[in-house]
Backbone as XML, in Angstrom:
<?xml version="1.0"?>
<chain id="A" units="angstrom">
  <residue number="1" name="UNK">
    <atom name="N" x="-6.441" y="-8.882" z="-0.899"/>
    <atom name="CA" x="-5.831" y="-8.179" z="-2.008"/>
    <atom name="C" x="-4.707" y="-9.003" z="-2.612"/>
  </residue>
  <residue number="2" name="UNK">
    <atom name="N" x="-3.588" y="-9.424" z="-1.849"/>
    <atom name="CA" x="-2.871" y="-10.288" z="-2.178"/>
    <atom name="C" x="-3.190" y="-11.474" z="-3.072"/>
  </residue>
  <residue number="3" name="UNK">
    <atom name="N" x="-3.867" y="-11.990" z="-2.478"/>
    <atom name="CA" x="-4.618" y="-13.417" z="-3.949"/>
    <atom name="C" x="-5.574" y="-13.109" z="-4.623"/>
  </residue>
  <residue number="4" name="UNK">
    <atom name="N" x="-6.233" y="-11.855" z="-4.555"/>
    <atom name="CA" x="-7.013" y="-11.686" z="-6.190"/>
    <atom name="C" x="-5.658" y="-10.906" z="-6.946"/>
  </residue>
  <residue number="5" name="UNK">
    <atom name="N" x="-4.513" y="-10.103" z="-6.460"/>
    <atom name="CA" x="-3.597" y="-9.767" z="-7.460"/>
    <atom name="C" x="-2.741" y="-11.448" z="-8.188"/>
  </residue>
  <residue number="6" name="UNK">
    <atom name="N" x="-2.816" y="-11.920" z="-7.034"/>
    <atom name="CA" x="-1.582" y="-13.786" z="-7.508"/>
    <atom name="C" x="-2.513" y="-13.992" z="-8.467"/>
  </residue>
  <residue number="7" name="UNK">
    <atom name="N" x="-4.007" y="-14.033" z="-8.521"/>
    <atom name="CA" x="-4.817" y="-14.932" z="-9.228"/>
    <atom name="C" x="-5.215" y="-13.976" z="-10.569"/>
  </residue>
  <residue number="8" name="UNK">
    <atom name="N" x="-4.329" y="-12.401" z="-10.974"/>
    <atom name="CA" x="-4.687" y="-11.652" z="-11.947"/>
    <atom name="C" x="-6.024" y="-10.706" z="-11.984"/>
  </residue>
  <residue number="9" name="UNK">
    <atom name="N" x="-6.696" y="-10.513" z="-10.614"/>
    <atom name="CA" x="-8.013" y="-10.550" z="-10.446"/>
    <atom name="C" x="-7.732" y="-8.784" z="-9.908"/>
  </residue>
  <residue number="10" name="UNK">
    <atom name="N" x="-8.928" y="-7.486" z="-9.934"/>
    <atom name="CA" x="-8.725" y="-6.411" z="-9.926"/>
    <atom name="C" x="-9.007" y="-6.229" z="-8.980"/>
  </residue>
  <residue number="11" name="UNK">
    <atom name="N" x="-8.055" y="-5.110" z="-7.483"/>
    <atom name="CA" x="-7.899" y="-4.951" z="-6.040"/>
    <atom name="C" x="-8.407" y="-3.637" z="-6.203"/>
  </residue>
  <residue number="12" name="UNK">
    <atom name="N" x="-9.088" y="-2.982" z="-6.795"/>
    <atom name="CA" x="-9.136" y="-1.450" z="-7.021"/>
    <atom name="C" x="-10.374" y="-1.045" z="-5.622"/>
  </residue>
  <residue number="13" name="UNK">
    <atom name="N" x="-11.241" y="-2.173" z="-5.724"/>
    <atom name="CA" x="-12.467" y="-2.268" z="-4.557"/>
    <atom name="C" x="-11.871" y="-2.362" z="-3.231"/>
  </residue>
  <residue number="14" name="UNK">
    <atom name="N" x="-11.098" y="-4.158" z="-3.099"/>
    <atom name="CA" x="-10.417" y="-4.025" z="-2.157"/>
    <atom name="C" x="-9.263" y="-2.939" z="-1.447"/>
  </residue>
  <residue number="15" name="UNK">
    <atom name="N" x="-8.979" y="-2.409" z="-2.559"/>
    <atom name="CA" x="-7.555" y="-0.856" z="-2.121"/>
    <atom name="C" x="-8.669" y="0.165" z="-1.496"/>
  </residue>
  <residue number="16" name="UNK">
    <atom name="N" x="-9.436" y="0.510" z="-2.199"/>
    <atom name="CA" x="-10.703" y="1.267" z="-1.645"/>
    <atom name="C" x="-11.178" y="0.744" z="-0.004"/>
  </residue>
  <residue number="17" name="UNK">
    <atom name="N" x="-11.431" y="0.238" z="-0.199"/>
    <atom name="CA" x="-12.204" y="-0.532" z="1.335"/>
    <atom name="C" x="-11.180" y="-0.513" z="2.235"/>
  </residue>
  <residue number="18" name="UNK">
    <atom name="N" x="-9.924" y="-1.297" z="2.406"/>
    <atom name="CA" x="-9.123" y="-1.059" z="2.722"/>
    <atom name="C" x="-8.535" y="0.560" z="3.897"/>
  </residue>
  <residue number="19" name="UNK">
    <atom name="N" x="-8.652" y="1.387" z="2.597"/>
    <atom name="CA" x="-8.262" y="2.552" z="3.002"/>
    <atom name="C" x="-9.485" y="2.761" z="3.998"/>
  </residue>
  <residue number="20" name="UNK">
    <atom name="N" x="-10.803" y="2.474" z="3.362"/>
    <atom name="CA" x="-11.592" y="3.524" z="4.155"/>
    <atom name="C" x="-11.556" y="2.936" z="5.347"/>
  </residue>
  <residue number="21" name="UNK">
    <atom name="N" x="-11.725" y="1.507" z="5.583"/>
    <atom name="CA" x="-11.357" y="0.700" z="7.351"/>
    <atom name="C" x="-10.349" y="1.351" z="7.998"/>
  </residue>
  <residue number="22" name="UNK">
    <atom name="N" x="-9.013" y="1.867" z="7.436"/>
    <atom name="CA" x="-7.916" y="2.507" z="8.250"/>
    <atom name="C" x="-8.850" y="3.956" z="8.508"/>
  </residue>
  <residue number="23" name="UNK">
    <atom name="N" x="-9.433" y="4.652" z="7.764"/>
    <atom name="CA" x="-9.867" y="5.515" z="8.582"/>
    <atom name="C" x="-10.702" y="5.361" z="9.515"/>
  </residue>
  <residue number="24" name="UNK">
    <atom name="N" x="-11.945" y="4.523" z="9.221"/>
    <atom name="CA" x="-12.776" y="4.314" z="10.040"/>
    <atom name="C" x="-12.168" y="4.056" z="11.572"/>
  </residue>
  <residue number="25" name="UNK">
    <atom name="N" x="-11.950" y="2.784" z="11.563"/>
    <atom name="CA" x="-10.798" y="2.225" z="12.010"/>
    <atom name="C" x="-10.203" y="3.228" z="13.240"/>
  </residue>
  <residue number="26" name="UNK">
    <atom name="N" x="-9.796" y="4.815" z="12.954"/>
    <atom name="CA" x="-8.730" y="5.687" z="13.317"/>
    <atom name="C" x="-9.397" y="6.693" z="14.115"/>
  </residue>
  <residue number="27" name="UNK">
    <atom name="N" x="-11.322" y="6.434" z="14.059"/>
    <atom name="CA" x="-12.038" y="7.171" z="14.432"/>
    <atom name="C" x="-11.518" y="8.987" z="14.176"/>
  </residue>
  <residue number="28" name="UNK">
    <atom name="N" x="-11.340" y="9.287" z="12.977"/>
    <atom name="CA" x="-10.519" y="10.685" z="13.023"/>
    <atom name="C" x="-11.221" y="11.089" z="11.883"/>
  </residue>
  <residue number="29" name="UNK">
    <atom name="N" x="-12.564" y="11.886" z="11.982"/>
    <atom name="CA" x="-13.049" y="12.384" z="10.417"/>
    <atom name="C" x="-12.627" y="12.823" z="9.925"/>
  </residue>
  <residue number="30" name="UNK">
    <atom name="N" x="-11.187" y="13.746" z="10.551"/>
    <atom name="CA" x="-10.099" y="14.336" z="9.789"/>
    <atom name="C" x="-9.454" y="13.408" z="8.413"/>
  </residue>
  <residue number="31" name="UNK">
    <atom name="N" x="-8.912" y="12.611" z="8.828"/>
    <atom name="CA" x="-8.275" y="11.457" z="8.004"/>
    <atom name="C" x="-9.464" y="11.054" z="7.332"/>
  </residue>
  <residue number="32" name="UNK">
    <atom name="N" x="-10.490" y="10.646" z="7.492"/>
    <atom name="CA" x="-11.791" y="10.412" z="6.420"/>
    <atom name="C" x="-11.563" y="11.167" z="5.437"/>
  </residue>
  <residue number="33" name="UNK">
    <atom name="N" x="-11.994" y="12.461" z="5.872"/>
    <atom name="CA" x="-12.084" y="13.745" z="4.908"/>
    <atom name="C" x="-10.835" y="13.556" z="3.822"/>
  </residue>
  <residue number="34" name="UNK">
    <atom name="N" x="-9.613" y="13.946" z="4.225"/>
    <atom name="CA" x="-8.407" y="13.994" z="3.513"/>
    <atom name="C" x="-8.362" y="12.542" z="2.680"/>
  </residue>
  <residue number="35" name="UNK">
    <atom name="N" x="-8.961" y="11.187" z="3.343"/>
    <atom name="CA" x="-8.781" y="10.129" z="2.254"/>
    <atom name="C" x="-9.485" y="10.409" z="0.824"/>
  </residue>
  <residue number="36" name="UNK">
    <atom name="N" x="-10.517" y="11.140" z="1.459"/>
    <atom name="CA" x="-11.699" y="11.337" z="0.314"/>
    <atom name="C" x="-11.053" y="12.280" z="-0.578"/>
  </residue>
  <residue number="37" name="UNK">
    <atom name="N" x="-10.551" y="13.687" z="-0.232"/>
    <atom name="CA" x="-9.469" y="13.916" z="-0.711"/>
    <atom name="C" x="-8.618" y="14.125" z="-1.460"/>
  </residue>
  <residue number="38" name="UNK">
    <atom name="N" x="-7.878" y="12.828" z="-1.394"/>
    <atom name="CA" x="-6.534" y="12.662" z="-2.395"/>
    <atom name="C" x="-7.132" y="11.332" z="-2.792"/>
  </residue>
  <residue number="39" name="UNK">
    <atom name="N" x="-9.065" y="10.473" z="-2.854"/>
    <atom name="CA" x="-8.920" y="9.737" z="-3.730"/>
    <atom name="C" x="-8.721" y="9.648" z="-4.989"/>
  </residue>
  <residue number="40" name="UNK">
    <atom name="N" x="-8.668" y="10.741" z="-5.454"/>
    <atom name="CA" x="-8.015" y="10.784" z="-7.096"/>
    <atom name="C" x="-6.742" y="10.193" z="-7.405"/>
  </residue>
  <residue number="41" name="UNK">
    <atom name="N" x="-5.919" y="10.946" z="-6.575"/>
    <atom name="CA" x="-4.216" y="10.157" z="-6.171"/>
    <atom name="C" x="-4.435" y="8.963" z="-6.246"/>
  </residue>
  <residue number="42" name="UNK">
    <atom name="N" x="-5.195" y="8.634" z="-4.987"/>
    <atom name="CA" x="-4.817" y="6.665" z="-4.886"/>
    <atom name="C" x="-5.685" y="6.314" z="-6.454"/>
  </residue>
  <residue number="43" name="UNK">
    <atom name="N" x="-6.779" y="6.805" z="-7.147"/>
    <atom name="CA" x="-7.097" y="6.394" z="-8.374"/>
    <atom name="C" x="-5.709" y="6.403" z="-8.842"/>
  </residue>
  <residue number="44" name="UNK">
    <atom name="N" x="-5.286" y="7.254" z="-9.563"/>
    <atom name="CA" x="-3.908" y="7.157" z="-10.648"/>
    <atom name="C" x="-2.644" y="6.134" z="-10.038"/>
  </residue>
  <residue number="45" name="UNK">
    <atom name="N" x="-2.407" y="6.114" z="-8.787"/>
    <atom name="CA" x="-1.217" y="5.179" z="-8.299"/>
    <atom name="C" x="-1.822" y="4.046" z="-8.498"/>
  </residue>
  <residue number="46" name="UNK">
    <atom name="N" x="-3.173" y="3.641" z="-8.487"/>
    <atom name="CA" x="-3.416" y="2.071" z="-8.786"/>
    <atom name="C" x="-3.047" y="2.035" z="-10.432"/>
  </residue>
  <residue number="47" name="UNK">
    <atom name="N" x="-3.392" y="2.841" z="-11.276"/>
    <atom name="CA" x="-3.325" y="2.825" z="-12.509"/>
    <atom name="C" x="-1.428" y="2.188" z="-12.678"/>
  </residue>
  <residue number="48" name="UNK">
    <atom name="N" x="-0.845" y="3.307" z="-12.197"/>
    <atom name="CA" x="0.389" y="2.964" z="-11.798"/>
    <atom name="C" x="1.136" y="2.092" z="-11.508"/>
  </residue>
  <residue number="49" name="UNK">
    <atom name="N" x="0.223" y="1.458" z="-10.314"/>
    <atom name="CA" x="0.807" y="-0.402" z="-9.733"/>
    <atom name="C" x="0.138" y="-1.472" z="-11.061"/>
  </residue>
  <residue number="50" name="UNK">
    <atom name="N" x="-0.566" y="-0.969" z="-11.568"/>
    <atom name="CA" x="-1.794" y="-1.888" z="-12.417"/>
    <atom name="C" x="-0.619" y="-2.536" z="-13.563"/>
  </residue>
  <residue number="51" name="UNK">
    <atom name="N" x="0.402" y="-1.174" z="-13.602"/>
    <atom name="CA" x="1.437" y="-1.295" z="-15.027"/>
    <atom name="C" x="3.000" y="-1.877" z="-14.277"/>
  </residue>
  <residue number="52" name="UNK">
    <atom name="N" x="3.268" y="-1.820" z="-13.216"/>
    <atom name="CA" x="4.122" y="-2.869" z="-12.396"/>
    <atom name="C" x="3.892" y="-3.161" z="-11.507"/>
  </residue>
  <residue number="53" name="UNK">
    <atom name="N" x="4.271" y="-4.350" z="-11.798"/>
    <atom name="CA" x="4.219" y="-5.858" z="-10.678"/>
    <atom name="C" x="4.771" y="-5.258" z="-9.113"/>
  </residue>
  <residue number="54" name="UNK">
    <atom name="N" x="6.215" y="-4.342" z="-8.951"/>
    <atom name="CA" x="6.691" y="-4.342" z="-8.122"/>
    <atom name="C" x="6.363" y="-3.516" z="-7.290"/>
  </residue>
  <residue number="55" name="UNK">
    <atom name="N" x="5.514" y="-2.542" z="-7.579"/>
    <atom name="CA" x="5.295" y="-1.385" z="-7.336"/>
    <atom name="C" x="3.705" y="-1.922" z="-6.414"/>
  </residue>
  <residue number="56" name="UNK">
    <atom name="N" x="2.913" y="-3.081" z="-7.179"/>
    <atom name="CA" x="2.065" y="-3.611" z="-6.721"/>
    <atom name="C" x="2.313" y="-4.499" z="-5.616"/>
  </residue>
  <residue number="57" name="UNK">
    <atom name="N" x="3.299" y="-5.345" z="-5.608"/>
    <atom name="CA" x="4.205" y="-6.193" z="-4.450"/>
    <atom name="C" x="4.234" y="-5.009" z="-3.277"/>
  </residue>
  <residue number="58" name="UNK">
    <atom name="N" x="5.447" y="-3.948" z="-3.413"/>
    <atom name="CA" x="5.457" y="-2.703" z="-2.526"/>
    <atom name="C" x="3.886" y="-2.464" z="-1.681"/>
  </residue>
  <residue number="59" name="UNK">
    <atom name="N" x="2.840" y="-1.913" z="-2.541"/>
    <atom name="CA" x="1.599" y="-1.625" z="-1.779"/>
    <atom name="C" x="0.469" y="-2.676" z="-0.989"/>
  </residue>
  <residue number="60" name="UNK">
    <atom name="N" x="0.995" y="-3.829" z="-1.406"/>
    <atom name="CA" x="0.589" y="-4.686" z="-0.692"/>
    <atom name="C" x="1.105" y="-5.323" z="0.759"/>
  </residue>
  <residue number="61" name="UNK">
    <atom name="N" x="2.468" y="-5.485" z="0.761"/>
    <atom name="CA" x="3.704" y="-5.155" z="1.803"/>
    <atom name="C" x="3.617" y="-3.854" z="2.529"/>
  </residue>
  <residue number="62" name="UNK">
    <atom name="N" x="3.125" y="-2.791" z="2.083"/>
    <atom name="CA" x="2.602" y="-1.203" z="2.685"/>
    <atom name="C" x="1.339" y="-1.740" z="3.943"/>
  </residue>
  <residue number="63" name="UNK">
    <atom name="N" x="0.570" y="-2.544" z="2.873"/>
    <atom name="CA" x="-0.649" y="-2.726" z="3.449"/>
    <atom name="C" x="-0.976" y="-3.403" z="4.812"/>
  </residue>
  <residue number="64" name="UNK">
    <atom name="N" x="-0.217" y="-4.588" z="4.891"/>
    <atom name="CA" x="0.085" y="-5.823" z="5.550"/>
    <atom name="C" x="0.784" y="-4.816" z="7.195"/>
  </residue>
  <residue number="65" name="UNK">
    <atom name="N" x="1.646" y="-4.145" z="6.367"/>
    <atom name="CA" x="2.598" y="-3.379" z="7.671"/>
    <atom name="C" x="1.680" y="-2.302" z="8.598"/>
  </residue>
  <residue number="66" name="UNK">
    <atom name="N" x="1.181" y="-1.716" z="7.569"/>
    <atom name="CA" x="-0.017" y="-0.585" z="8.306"/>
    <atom name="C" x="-1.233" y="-1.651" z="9.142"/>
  </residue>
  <residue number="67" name="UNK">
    <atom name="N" x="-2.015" y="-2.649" z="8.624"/>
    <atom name="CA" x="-2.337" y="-3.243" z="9.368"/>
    <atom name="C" x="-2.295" y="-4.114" z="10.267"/>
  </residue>
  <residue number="68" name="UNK">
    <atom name="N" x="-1.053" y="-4.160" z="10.480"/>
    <atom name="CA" x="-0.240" y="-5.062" z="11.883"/>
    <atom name="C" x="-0.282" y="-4.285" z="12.569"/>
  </residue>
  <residue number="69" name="UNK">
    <atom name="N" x="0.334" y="-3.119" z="12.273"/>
    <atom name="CA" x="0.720" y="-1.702" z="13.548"/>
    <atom name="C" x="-0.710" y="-1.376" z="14.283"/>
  </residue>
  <residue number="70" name="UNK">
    <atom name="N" x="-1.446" y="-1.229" z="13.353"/>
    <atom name="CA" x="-2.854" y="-1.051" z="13.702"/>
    <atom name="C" x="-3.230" y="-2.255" z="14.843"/>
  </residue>
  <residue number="71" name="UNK">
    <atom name="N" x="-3.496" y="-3.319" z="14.180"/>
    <atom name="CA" x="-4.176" y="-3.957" z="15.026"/>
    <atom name="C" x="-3.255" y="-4.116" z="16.526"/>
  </residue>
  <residue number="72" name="UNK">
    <atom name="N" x="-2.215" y="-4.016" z="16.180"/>
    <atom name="CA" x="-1.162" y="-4.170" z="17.718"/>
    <atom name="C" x="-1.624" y="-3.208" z="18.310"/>
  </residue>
  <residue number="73" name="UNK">
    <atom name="N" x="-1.850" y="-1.656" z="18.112"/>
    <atom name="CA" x="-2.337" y="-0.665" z="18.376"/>
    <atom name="C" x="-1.397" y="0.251" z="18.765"/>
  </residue>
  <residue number="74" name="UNK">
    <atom name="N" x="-0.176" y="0.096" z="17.711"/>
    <atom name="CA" x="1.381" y="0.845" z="17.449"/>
    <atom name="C" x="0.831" y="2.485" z="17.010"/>
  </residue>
  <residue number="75" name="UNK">
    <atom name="N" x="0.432" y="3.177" z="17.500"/>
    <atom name="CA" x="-0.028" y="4.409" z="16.635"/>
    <atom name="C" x="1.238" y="5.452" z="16.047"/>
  </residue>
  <residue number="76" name="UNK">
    <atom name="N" x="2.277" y="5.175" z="16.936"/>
    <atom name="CA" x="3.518" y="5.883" z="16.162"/>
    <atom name="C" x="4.298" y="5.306" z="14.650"/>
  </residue>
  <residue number="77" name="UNK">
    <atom name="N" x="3.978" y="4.069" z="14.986"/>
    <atom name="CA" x="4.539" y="2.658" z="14.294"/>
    <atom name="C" x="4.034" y="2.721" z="12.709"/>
  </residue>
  <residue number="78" name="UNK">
    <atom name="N" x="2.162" y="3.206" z="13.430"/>
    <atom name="CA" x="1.389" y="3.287" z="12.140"/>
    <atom name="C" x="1.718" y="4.435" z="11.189"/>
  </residue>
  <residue number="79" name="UNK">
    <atom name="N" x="1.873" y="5.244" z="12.205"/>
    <atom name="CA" x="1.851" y="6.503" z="10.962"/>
    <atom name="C" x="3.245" y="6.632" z="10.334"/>
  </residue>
  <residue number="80" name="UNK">
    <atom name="N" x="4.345" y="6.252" z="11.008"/>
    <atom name="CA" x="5.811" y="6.284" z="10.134"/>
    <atom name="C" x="4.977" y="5.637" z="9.226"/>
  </residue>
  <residue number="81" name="UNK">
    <atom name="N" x="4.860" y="4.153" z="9.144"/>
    <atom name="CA" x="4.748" y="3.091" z="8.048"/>
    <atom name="C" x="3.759" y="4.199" z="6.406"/>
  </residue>
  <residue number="82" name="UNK">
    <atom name="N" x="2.475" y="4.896" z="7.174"/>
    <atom name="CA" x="2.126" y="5.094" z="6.381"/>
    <atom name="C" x="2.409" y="6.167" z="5.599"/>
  </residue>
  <residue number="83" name="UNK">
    <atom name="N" x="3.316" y="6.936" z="6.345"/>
    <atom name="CA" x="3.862" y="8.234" z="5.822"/>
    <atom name="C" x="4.966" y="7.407" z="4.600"/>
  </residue>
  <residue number="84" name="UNK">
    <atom name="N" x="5.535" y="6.277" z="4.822"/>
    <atom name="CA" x="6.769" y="5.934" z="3.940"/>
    <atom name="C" x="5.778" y="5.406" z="2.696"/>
  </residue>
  <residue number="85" name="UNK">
    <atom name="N" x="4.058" y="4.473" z="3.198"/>
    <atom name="CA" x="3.210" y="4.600" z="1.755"/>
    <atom name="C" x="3.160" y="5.751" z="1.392"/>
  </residue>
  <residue number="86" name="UNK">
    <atom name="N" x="2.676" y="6.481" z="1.698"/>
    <atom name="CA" x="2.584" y="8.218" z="0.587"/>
    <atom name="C" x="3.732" y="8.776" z="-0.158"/>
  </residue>
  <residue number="87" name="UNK">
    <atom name="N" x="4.924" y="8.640" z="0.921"/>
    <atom name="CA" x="5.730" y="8.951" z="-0.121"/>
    <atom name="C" x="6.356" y="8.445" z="-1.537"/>
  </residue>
  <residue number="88" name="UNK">
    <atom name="N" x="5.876" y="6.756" z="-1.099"/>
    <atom name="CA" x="6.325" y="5.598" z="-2.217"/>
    <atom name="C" x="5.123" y="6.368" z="-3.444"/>
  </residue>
  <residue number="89" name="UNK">
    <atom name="N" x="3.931" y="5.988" z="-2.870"/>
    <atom name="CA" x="2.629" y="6.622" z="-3.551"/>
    <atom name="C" x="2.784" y="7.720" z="-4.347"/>
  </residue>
  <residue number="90" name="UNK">
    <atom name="N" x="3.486" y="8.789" z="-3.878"/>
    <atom name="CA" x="3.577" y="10.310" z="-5.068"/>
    <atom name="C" x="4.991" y="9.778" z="-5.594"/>
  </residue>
  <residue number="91" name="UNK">
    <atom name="N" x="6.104" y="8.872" z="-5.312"/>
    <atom name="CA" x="7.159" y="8.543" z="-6.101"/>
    <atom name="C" x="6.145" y="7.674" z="-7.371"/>
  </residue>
  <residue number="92" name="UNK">
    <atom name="N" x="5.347" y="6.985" z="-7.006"/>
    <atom name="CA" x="4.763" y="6.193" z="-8.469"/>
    <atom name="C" x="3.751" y="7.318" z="-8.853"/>
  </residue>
  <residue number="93" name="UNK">
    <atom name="N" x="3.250" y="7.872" z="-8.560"/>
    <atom name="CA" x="2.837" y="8.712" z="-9.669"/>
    <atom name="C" x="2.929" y="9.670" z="-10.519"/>
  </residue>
  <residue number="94" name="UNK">
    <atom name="N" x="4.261" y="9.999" z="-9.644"/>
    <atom name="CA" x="4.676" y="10.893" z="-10.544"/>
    <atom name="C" x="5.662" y="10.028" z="-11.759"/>
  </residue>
  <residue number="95" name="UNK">
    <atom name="N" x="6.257" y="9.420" z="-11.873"/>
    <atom name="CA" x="6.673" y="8.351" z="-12.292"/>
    <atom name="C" x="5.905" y="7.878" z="-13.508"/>
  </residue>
  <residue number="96" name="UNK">
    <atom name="N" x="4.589" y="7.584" z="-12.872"/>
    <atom name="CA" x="3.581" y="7.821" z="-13.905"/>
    <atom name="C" x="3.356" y="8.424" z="-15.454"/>
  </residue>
  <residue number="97" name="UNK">
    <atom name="N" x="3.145" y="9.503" z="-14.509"/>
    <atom name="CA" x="2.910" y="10.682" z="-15.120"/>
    <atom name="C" x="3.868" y="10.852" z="-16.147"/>
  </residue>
  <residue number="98" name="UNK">
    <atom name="N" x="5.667" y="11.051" z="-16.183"/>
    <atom name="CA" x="6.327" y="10.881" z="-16.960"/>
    <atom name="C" x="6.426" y="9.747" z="-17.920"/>
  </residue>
  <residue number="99" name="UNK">
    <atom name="N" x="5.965" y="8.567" z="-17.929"/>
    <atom name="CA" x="5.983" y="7.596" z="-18.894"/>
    <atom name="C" x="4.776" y="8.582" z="-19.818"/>
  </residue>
  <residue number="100" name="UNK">
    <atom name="N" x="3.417" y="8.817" z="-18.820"/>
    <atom name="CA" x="2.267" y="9.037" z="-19.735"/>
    <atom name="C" x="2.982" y="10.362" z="-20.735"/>
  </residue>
  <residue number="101" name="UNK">
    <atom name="N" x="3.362" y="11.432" z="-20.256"/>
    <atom name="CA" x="3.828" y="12.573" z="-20.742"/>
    <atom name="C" x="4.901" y="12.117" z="-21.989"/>
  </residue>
  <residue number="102" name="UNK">
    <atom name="N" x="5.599" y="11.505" z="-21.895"/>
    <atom name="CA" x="6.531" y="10.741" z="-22.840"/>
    <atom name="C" x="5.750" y="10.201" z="-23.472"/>
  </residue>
  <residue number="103" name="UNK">
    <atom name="N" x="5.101" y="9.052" z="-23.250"/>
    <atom name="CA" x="4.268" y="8.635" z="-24.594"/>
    <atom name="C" x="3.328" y="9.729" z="-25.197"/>
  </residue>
  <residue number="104" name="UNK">
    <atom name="N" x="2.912" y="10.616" z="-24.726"/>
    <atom name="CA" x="2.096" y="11.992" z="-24.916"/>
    <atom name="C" x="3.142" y="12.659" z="-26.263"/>
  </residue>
  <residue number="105" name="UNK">
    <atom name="N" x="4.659" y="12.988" z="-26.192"/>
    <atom name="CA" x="5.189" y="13.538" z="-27.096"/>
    <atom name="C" x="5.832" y="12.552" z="-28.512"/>
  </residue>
  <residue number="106" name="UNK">
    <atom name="N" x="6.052" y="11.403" z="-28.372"/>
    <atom name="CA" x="6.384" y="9.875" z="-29.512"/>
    <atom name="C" x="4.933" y="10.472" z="-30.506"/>
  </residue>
</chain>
């Protein structure tokens, strides 16, 4: 994900895949289910990172951290990390949402 974003290239597949390996990954159809879910969410937050750089830096640094914990096999480690992505995650979309809503009334 990291060097098709350096190289301008679209992570929307890789963010996808990604996620679904952490569930797989977590053996928990629970967490399957719920990714499937709120994939609408992670649709609009990519839209989101798509329109800043930093926000895209952030979820990639999200990414890197959740899959270290993982592979170490940190399971407390993992889920702080990923609880602090979700919350970053509904901070950019909602975030979002207000630019879109603002340009909605101009």
């Amino acid at each position: 994900m990291e060097e098709n974003s350096q190289n301008g290239k679209n992570i929307d597949e890789l963010d996808v895949l990604f996620h679904r390996q952490v569930a797989h990954a977590a053996r928990n159809p629970t967490l399957y289910r719920t990714l499937e879910g709120v994939s609408d969410l992670i649709f609009e937050s990519r839209r989101a990172i798509s329109l800043d750089p930093n926000a895209l830096l952030q979820a990639l640094c999200y990414h890197v951290l959740i899959a270290e914990a993982l592979r170490s096999r940190h399971v407390f480690q993992s889920r702080l990390i990923m609880q602090g992505r979700m919350d970053s995650l509904l901070d950019e979309v909602v975030a979002f949402d207000e630019i879109e809503q603002s340009r909605d009334k101009i």
